[in-house]
N, CA, C and O atoms as a MOPAC input file, in Angstrom:
PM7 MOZYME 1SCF
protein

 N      6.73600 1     1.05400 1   -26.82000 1
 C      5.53500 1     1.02200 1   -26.02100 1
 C      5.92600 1     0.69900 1   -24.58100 1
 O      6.82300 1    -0.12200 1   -24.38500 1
 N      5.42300 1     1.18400 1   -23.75600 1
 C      5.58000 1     1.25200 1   -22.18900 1
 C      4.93400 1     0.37800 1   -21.37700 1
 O      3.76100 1     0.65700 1   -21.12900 1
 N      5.41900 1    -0.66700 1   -20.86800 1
 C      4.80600 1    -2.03700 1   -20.06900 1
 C      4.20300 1    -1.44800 1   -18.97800 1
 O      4.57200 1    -0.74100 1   -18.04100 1
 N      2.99100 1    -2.02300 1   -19.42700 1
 C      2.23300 1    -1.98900 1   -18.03500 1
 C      2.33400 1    -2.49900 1   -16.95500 1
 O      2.13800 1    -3.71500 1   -16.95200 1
 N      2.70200 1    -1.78100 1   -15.48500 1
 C      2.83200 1    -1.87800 1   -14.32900 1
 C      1.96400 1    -2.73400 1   -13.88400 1
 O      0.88000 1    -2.27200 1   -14.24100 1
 N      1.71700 1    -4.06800 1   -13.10800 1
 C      1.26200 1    -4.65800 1   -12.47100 1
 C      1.15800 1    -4.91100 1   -11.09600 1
 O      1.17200 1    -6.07300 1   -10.69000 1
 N      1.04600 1    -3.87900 1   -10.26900 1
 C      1.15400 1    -4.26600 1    -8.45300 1
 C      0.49200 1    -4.86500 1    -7.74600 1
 O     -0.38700 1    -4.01200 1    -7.62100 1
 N      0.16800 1    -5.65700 1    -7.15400 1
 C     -0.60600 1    -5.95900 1    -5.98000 1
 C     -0.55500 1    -5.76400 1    -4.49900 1
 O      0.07400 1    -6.62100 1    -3.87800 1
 N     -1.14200 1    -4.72500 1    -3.77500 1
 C     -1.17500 1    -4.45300 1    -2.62700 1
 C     -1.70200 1    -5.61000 1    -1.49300 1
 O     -2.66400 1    -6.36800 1    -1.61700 1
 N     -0.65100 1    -5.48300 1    -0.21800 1
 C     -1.45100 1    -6.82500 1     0.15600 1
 C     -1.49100 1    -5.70500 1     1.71000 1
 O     -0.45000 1    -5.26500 1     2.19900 1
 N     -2.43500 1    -5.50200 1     2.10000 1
 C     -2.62500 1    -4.92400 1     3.79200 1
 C     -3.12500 1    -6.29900 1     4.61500 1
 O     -4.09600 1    -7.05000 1     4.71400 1
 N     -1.96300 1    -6.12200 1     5.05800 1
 C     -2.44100 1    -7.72500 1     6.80100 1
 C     -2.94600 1    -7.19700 1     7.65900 1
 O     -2.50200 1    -6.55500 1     8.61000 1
 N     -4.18600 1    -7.52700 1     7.25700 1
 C     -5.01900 1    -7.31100 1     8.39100 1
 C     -5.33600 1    -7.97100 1     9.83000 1
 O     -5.69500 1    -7.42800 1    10.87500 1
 N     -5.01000 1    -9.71700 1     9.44400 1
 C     -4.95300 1   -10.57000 1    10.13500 1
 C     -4.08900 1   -10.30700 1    11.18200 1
 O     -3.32500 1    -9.38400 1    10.89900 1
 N     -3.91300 1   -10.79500 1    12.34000 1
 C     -3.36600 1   -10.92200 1    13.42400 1
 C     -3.10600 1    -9.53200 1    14.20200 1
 O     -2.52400 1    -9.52300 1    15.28600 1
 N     -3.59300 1    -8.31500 1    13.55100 1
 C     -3.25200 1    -7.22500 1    14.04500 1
 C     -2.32600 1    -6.50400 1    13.50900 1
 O     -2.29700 1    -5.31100 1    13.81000 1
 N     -1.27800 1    -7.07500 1    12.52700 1
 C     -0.27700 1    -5.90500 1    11.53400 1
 C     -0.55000 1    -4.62100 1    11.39200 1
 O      0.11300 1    -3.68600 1    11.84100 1
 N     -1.96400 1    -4.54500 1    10.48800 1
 C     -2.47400 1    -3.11700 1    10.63100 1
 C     -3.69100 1    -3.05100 1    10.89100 1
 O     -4.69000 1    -3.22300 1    10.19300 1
 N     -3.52700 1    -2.75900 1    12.07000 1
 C     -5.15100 1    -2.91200 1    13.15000 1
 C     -5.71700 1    -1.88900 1    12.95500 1
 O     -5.17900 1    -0.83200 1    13.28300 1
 N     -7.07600 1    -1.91900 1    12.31300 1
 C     -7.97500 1    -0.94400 1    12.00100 1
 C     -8.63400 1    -0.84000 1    13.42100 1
 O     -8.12400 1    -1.59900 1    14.24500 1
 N     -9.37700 1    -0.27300 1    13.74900 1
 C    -10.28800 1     0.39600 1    14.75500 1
 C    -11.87700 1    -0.31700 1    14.74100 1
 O    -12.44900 1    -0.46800 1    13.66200 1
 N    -12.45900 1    -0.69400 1    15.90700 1
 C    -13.84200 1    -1.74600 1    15.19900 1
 C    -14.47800 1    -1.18400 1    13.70600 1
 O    -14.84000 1    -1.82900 1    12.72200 1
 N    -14.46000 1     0.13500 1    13.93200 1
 C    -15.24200 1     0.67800 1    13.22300 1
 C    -14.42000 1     1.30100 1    11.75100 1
 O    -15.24500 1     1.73700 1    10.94800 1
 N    -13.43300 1     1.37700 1    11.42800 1
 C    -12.67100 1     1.65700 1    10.17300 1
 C    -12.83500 1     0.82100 1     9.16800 1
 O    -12.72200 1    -0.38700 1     9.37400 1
 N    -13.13400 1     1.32200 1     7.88600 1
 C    -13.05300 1     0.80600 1     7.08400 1
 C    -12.17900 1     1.01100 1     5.73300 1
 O    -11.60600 1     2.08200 1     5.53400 1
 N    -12.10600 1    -0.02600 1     4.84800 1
 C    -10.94900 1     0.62400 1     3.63400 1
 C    -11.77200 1     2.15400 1     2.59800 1
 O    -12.81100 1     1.89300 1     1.99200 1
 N    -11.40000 1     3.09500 1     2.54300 1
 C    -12.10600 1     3.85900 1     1.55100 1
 C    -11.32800 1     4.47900 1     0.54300 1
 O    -11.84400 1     5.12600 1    -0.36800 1
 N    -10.19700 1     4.32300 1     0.65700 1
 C     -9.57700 1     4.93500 1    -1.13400 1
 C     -7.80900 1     4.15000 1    -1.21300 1
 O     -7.27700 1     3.66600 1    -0.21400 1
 N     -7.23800 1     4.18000 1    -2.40900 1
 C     -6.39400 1     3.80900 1    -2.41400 1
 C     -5.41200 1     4.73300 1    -3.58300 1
 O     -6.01500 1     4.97100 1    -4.62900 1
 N     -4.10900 1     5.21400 1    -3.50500 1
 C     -3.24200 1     5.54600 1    -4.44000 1
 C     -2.12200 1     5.32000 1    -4.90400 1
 O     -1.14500 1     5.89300 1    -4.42200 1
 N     -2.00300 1     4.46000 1    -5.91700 1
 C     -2.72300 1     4.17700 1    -7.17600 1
 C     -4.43400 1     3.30000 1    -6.08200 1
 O     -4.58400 1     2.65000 1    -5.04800 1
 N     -5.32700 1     3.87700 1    -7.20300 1
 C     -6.93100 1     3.30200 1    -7.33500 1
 C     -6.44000 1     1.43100 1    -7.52000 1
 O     -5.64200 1     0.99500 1    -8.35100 1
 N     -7.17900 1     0.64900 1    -6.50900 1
 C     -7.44000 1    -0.55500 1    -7.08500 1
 C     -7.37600 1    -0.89400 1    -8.22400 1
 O     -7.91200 1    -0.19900 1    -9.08600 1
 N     -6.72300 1    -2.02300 1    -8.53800 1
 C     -7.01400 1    -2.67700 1    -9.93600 1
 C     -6.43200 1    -1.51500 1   -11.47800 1
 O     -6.50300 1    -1.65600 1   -12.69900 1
 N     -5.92700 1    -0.50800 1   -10.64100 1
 C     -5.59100 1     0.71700 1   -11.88400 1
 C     -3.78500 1    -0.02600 1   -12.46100 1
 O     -2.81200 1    -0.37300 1   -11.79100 1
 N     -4.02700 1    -0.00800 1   -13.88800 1
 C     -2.92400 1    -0.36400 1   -14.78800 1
 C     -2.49900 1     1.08200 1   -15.24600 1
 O     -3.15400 1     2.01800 1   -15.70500 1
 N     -0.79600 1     0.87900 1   -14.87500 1
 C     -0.00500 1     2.15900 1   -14.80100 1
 C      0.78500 1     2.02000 1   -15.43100 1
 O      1.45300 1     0.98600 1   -15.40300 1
 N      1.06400 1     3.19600 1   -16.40000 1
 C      2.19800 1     3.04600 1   -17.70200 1
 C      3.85500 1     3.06800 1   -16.53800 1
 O      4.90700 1     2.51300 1   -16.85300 1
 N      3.66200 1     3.71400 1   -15.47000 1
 C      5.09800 1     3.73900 1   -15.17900 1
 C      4.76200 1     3.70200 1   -13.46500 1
 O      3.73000 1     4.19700 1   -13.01200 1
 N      5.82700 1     3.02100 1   -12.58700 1
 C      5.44300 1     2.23000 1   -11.19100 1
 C      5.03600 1     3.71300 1   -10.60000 1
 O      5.29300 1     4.77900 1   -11.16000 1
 N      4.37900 1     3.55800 1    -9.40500 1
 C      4.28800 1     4.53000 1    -8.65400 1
 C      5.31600 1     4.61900 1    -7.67900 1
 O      5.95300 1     3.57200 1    -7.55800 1
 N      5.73400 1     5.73300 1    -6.81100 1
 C      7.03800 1     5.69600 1    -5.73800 1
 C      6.17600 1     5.49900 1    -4.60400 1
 O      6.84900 1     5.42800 1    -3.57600 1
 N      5.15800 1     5.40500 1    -4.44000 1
 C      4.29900 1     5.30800 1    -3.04600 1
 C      3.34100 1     4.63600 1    -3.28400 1
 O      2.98600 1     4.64400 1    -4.46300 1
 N      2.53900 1     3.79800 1    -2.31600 1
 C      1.19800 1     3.82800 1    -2.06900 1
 C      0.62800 1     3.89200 1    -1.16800 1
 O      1.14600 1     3.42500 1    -0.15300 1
 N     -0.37000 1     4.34200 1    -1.10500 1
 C     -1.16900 1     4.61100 1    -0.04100 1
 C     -2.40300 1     4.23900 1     0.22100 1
 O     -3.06700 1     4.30600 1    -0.81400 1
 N     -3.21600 1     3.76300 1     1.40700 1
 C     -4.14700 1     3.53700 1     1.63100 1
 C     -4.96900 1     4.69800 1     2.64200 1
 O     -4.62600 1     5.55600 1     3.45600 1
 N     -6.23700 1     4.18700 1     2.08000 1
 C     -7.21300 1     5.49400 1     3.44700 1
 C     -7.89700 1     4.97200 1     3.74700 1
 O     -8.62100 1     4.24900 1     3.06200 1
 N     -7.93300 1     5.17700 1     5.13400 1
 C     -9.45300 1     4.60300 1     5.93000 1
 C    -10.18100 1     5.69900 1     6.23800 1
 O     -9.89700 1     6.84000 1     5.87200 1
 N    -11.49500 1     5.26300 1     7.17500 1
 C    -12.07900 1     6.10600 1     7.53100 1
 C    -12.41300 1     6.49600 1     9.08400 1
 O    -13.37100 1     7.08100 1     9.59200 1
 N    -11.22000 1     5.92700 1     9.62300 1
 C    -10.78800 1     5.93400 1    10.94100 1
 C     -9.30000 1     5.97000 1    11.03600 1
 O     -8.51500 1     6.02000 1    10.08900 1
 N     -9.00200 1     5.93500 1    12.38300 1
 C     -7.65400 1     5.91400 1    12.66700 1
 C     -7.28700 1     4.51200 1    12.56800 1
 O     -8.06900 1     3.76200 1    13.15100 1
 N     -5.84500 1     3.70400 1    11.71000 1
 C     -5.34800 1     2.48000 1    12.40300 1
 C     -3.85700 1     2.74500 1    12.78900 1
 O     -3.26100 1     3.81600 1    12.89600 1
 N     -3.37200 1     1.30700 1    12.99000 1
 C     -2.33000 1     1.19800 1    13.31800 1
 C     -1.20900 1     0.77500 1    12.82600 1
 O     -1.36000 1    -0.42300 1    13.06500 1
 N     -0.56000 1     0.82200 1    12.50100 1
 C      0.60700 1     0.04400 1    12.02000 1
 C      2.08800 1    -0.33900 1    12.57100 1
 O      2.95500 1     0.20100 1    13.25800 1
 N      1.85000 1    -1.87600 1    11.72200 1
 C      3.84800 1    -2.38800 1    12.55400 1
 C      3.90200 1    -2.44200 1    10.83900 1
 O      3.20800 1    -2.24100 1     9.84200 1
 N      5.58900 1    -2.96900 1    11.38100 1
 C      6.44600 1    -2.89100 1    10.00100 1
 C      6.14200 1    -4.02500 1     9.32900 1
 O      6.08600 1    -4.98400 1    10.10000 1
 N      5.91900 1    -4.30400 1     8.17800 1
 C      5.39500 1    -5.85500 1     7.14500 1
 C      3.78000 1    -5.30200 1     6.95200 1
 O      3.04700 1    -5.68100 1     6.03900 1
 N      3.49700 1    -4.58400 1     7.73200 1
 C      1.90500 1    -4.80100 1     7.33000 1
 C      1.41600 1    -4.25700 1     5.99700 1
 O      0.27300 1    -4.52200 1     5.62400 1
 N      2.12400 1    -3.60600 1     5.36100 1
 C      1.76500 1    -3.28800 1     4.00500 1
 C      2.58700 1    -3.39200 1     2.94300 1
 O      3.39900 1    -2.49000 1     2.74000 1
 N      2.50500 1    -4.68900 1     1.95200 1
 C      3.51900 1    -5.04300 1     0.97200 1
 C      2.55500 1    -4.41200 1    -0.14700 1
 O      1.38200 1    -4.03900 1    -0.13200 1
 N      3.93800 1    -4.47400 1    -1.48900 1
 C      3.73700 1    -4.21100 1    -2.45500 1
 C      4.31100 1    -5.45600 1    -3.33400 1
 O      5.47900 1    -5.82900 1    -3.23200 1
 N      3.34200 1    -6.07200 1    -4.22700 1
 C      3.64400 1    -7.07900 1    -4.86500 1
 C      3.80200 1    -6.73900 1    -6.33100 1
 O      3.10600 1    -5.89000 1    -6.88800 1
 N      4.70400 1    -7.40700 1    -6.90100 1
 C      4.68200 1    -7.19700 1    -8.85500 1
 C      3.87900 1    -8.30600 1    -9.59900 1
 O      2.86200 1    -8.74600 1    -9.06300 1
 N      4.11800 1    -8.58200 1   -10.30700 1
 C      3.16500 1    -9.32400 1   -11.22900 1
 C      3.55900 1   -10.75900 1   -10.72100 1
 O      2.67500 1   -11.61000 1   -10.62900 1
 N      4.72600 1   -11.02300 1   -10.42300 1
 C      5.47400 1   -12.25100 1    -9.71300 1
 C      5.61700 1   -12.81700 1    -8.25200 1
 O      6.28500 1   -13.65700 1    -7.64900 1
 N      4.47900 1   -11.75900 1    -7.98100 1
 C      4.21500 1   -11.52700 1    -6.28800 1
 C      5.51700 1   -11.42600 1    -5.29900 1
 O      5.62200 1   -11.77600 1    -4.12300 1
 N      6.33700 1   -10.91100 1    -6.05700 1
 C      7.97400 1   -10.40200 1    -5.43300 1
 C      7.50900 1    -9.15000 1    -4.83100 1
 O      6.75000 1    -8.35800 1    -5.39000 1
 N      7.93100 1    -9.03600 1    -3.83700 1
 C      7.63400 1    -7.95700 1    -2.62300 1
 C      8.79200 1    -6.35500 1    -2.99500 1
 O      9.98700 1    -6.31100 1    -2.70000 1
 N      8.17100 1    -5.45600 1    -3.53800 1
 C      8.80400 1    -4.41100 1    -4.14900 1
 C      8.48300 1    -3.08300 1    -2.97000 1
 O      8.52800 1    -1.88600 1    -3.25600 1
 N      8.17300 1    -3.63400 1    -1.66900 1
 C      8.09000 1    -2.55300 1    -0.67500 1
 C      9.74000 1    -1.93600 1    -0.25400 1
 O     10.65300 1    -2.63600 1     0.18300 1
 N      9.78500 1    -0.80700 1    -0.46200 1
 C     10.71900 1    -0.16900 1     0.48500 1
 C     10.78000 1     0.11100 1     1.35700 1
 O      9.73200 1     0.75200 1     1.43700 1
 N     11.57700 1     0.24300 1     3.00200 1
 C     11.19100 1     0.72100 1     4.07100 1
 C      9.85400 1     0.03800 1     4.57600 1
 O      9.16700 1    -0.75600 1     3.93400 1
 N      9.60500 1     0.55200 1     5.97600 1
 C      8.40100 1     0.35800 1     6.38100 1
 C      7.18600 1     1.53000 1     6.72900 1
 O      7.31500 1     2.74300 1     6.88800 1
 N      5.66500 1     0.46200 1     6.79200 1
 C      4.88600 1     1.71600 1     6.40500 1
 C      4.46700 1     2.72100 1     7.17800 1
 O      4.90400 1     2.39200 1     8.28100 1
 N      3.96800 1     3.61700 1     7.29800 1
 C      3.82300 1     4.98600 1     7.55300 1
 C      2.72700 1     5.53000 1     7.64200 1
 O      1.87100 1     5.08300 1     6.87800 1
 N      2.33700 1     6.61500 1     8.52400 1
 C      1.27700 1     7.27900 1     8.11100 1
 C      1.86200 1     8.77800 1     7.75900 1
 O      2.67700 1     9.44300 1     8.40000 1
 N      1.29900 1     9.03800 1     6.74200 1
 C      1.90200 1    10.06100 1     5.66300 1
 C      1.24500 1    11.69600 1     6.20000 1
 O      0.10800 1    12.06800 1     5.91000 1
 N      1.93100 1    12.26900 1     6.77000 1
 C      1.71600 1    13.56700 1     7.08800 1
 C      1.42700 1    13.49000 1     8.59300 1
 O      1.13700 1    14.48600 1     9.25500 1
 N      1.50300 1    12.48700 1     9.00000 1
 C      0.88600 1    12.28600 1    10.14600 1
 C     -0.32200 1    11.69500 1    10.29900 1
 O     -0.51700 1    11.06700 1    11.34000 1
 N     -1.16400 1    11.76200 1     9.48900 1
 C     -2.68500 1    11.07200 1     9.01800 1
 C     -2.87600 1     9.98300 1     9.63400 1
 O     -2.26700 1     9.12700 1     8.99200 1
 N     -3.51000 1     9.39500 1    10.75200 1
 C     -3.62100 1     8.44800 1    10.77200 1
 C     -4.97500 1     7.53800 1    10.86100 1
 O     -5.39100 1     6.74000 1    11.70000 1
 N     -5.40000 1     7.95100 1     9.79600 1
 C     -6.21900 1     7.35800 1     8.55800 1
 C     -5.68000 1     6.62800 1     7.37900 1
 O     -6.19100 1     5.59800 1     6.94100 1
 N     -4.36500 1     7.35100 1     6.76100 1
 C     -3.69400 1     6.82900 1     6.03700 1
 C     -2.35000 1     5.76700 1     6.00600 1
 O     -1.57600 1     6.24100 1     6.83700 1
 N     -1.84300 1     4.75800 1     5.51700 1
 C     -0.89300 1     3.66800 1     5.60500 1
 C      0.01700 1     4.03900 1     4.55500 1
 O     -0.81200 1     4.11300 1     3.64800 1
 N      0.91100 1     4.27300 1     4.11200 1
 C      1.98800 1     4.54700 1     2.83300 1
 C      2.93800 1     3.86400 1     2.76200 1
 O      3.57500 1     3.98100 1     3.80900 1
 N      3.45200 1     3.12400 1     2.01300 1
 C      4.87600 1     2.62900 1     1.89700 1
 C      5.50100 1     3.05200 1     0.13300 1
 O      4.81200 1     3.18300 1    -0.87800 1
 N      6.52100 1     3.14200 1     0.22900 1
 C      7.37800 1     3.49600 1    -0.35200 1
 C      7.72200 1     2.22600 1    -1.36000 1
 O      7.64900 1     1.07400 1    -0.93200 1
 N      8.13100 1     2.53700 1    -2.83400 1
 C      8.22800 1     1.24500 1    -3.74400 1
 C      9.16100 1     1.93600 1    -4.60300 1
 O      8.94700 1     3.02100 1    -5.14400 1
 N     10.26500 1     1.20300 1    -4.69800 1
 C     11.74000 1     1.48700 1    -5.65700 1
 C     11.00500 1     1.36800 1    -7.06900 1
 O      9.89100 1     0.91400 1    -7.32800 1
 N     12.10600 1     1.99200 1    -8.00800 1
 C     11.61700 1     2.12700 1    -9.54200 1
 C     12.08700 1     0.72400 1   -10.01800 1
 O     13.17700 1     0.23400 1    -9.72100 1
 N     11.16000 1     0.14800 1   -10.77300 1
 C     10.66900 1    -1.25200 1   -10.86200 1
 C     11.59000 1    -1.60400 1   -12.20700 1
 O     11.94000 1    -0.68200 1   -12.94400 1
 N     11.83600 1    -2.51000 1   -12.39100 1
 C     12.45700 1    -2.78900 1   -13.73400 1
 C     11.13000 1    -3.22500 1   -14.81800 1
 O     10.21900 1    -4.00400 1   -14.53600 1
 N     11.30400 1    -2.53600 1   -16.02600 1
 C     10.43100 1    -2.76100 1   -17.23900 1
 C     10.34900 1    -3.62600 1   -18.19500 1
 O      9.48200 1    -3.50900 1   -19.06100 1

């Protein structure tokens, strides 16, 4: 049987890390919030509904042990900048 993946996304919003726009808000995430995954994802991503910004740290990926499983720093993916992505190594099971 295949252990369920546990991540926790943490976006710092505080101090300006990833400075949304007055008006942006959070509207989707991949993996979905709170979604339990038979096997880790290599990315995640966030969407707003505006443009933000990003420095490097502003978007971790946490495991069940709140050990920081981010790779690299984050990104906006295609250019999107609506979207935040960081990258997450294959997790031990």
């Amino acid at each position: 049987m295949a252990a369920t993946v546990a991540l926790t996304v943490v976006a710092l919003l505080a101090f300006g890390t990833l400075a949304a726009s007055a008006h942006a808000r959070f509207d989707s995430s991949t993996p979905a919030a709170g979604a339990e995954l038979q096997t880790p994802p290599a990315r995640v991503t966030i969407r707003f509904d505006d443009d933000i910004e990003i420095s490097p740290g502003s978007l971790r990926v946490l495991d069940a042990s709140e050990t920081n499983r981010t790779t690299g720093t984050p990104y906006h993916p295609n250019g999107n900048s609506h979207d935040a992505e960081v990258r997450v190594p294959p997790l031990p099971r």
